[in-house]
N, C-alpha and C positions, 0 to 999 in steps of 0.2 A: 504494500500500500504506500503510495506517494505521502509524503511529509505533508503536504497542505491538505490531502485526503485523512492524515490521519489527526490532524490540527482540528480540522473540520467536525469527525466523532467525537474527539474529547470535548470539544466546546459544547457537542450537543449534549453528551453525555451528561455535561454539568448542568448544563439547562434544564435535563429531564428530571435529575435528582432534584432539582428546584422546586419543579412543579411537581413533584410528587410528593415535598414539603408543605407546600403550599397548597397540597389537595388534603395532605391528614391535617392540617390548620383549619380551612374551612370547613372539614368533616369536624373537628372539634367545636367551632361553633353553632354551625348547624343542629349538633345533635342535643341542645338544649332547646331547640325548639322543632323540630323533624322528628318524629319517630323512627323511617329509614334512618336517619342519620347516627341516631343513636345506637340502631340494631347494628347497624355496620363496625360503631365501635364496641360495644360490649360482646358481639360475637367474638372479637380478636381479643378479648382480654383472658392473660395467662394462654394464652393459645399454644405455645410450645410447650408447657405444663402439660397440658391437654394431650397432645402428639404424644410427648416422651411418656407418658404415663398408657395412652391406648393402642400406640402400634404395636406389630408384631415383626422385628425387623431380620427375625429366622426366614419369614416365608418370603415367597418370590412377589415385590408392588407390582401394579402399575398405578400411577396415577393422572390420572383424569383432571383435567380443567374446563371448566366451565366459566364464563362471565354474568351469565343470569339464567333467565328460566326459559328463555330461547333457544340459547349454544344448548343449554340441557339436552332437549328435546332432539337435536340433532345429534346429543351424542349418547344419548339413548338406549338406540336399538344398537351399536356399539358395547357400551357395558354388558348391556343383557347375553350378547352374543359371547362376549369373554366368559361368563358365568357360565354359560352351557360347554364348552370348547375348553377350557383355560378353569375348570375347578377349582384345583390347588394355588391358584392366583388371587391374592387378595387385590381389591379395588379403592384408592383412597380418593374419594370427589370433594373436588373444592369449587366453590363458587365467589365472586368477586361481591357480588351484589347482594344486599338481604331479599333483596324479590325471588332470588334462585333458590340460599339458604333456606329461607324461613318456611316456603312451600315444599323443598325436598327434602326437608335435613331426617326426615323418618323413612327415605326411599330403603328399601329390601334390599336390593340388587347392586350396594355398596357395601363394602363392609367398614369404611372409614367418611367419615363427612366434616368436613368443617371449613370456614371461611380461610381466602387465602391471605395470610399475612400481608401488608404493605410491601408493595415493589423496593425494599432497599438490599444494601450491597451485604449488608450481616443481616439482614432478615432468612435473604435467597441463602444465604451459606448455613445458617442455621438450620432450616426448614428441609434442606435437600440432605443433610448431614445428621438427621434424625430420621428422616422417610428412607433416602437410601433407594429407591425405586429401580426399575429393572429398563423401566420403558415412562414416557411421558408423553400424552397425547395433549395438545392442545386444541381446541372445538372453535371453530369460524374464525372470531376475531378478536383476539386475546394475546397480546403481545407484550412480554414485560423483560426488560432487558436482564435488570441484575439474575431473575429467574432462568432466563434462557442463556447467557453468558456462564452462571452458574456449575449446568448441566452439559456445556461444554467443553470447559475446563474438566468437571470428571468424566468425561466420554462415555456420559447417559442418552441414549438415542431418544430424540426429541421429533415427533411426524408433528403433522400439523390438519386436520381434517374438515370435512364439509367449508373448506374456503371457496369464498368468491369475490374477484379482485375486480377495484375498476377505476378507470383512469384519474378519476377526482380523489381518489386515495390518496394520503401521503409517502406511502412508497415510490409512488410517481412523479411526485414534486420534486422540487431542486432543494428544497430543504427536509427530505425524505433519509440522508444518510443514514442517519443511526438506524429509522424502521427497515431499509434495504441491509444495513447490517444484520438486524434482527432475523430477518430471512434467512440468511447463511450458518442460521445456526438450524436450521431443522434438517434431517435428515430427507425427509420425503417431507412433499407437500399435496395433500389429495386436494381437487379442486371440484368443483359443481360444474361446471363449463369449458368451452374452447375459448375462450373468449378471454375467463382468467388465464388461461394456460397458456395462451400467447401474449398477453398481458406481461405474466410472471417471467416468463421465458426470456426475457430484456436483462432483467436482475436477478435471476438466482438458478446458479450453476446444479442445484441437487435436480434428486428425481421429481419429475411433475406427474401427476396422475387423474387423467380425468375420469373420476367415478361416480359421479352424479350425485342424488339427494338422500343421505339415507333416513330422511324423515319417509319417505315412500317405501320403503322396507315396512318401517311400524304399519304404516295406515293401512297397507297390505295387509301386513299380519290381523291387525284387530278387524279388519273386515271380513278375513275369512274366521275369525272367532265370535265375528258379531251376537250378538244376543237376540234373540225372539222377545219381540212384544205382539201376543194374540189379538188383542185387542185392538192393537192399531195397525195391525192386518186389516182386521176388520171393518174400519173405521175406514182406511184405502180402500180396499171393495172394489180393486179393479180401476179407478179413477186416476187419473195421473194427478201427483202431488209435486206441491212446490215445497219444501223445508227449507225453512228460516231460521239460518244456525245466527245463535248469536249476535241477534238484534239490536241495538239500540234505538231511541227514542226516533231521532233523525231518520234510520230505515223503516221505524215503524210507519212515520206517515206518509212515505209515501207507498209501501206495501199495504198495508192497512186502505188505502184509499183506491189502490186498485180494486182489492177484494172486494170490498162496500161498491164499485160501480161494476162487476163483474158475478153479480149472483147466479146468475143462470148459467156462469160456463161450466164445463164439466171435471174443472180444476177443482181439487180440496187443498187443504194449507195449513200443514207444521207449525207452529208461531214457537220456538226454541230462544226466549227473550235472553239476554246475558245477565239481563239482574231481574231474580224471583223473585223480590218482593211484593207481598201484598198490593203495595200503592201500587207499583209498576203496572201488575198481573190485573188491577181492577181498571186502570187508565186502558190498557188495551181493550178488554171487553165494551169498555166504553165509547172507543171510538169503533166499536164496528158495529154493524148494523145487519148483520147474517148472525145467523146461530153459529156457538161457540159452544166447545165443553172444555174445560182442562184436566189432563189426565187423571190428576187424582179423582175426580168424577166419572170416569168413562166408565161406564161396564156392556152388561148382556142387551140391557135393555134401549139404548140411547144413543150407540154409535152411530148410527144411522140419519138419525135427524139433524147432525150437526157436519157444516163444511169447513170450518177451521177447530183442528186439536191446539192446546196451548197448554207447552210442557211447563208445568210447576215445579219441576226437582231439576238435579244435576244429574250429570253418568252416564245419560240415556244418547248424547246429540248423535258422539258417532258410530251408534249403531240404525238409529232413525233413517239415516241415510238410503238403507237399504228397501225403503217403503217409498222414496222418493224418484221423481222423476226427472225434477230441475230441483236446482236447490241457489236459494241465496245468501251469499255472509253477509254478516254486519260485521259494522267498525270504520265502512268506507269513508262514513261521514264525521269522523273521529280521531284519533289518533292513527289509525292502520286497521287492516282489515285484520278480521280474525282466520283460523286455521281453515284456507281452503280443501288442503289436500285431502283431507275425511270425508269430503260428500264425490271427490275426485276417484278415490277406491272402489266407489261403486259406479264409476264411469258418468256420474250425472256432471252435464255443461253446470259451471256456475256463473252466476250473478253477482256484483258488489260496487260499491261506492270509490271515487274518485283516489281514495287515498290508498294507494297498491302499489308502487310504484317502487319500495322495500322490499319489495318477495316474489322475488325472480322466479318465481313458481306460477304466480300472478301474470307477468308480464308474459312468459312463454305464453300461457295459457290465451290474453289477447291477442298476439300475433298466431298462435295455431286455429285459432276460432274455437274450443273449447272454453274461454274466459270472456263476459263482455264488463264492460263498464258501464257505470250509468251514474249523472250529473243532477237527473230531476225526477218528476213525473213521467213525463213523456219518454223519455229513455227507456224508461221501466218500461213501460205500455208496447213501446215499439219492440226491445226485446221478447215481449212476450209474443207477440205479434208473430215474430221470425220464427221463433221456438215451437210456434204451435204447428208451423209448416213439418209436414214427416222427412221430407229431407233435409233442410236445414238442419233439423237436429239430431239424428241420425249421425250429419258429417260433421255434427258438435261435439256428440257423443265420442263418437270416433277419433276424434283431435286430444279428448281428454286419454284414452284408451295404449291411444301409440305414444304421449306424450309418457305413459305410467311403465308399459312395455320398457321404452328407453333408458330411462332413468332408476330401474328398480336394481339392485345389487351392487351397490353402493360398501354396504356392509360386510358383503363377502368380500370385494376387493381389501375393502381395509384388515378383517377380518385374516385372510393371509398372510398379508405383510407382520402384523403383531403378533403371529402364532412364530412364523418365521424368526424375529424381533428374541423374542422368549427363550426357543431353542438355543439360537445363538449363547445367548447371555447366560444360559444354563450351560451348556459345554464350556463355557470360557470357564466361570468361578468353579468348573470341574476340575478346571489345569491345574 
């Protein structure tokens, strides 16, 4: 590395340790009045007490990173897969965020959980010099130097999985050095696309691997374990059904206002709101004007008279799917849409609001014609429109179908390399 090249890292270097003082400062004062904030610091407290006292550093790690309760999800069906394969492997998952923490910290399928210490230069040395790990997988977008400089220095293979890179990144700016350094510490880099992998292919000499999405593994899986609900067989009755995963306010009115001017079609309708509460669940029924029942109502006698069901509990959405016909997410009109790929497993075109443009699952899905978008009323209405045509949606259906084909085995790729990864690391501390 060139002197003005290496002039360049130190200075960032020092910058970074700055701002990562200056993020546990305003995490300190935050957390007198934020809840997150405060969970984020009492989860780390005594935290290597915590380690040195739970691990098991006989057995062979791996440990897992996470940044919250998204990268989870993607690395997911990854752990699961190490537990079935890889037994004798214990799993320690860390999360950066209390939103990933505080909802997984009781996950099964781990056998160690706890937040991950502050990025500094004796945290990482600490935290890697008690864990000892075999292997370290990093999920999406989680990058932290003293952590992966760390694991370099002791020649712990570091992959890096379900990434997706793209040009507005800081690895691609001119003030990107240290995160293009950060790149040349992983051994492998699995990516979701071609797009990253020629992207990545500019700066970073290891292996690239394009292996798709292994969130589509899971939805698979749980779609063919779907659950039976009798009732709302029954309730479908042959009718094509539209499900409404995970509504909010904003999707409701304007779904909600199709249905109320659409009583004679021969559609019925899912309403799967994202918040059950009482007010919520009674504002809905209120604004419709077709008969309603909510499932905890539904039985032998009533399925029938009623064109929209309205789920009252959780657990159910993505098995629901499988009684549907079209389905739409909510969130569009919101922060982000919610989880399309679940009503995708059963090959139904989805529907959703303008804000998608974060989940490249979403966008493919626009450009295959499997995915529409919709801004108003009338979007709605004219989607539906197209949809009702047997071919249009047919080669909706279809767009969703090849799109799942493609991208399914994501987990087995990774799945090899880490078994590989394991063996190795097991004959060496044989020698």
């Amino acid at each position: 590395m060139a002197k003005s090249q290496k002039l360049i890292v130190s200075t960032m270097i020092l910058l970074y340790n700055i701002a990562i003082r200056l993020y546990q400062f305003s995490i300190f004062l935050f957390s007198f009045f934020y809840e997150k904030a405060k969970l984020w610091r009492s989860g780390r407290k005594d935290i290597f007490k915590k380690i040195k006292q739970e691990i098991d550093v006989s057995k062979k790690t791996i440990w897992i990173h996470c940044s919250s309760l998204g990268e989870f999800e993607q690395g997911r069906p990854i752990i699961e897969q190490i537990k079935k394969d890889l037994p004798d492997v214990q799993i320690l998952l860390t999360f950066f965020s209390p939103s990933g923490f505080e909802i997984r910290k009781n996950y099964q399928q781990a056998d160690y959980i706890f937040y991950l210490p502050l990025d500094t230069k004796k945290n990482a040395q600490q935290f890697i010099q008690l864990l000892q790990p075999q292997l370290v997988v990093f999920v999406k977008y989680e990058f932290w130097y003293h952590y992966l400089n760390e694991l370099k220095i002791k020649q712990i293979p570091i992959i890096l999985v379900s990434a997706v890179f793209r040009e507005q990144q800081v690895f691609f700016k001119w003030h990107g050095s240290l995160f293009r350094k950060m790149l040349s510490f992983f051994e492998v880099i699995f990516v979701q696309d071609e797009n990253s992998k020629n992207l990545l292919t500019r700066h970073f000499q290891g292996k690239i691997i394009v292996a798709g999405d292994t969130r589509i593994d899971r939805v698979l899986a749980i779609a063919k374990k779907k659950k039976a609900f009798p009732l709302v067989n029954k309730f479908a009755d042959g009718s094509k059904v539209l499900v409404i995963g995970s509504s909010w306010p904003p999707d409701e009115d304007i779904l909600l206002k199709y249905i109320n001017q659409n009583k004679d079609s021969n559609w019925k309708y899912i309403v799967a709101p994202h918040e059950i509460d009482t007010a919520h669940l009674e504002q809905i029924e209120k604004k419709l004007s077709i008969a309603s029942i909510r499932f905890s109502q539904l039985n032998q006698s009533n399925y029938k008279e009623n064109k929209v069901l309205i789920i009252d509990n959780i657990g159910m959405l993505s098995s629901l799917y499988q009684y549907g016909k079209l389905a739409y997410i909510g969130g569009g009109f919101g922060a982000g849409i919610h989880n399309i790929l679940e009503p995708m497993a059963f090959h139904l075109p989805v529907i959703f609001g303008p804000k998608y443009q974060k989940f490249e699952e979403a966008n493919k899905q626009i450009a295959s014609g499997g995915g529409f978008c919709i801004h108003n009323f009338n979007d709605f209405q004219k989607t539906m429109q197209l949809l009702n045509n047997k071919n249009a949606y047919e080669k909706s259906s279809q767009a969703v179908q090849t799109y799942l084909e493609d991208e399914q085995g994501a987990t087995d790729q990774i799945m090899k390399l880490i078994t590989k990864i394991i063996e190795q690391e097991a004959k060496r501390s044989d020698r």
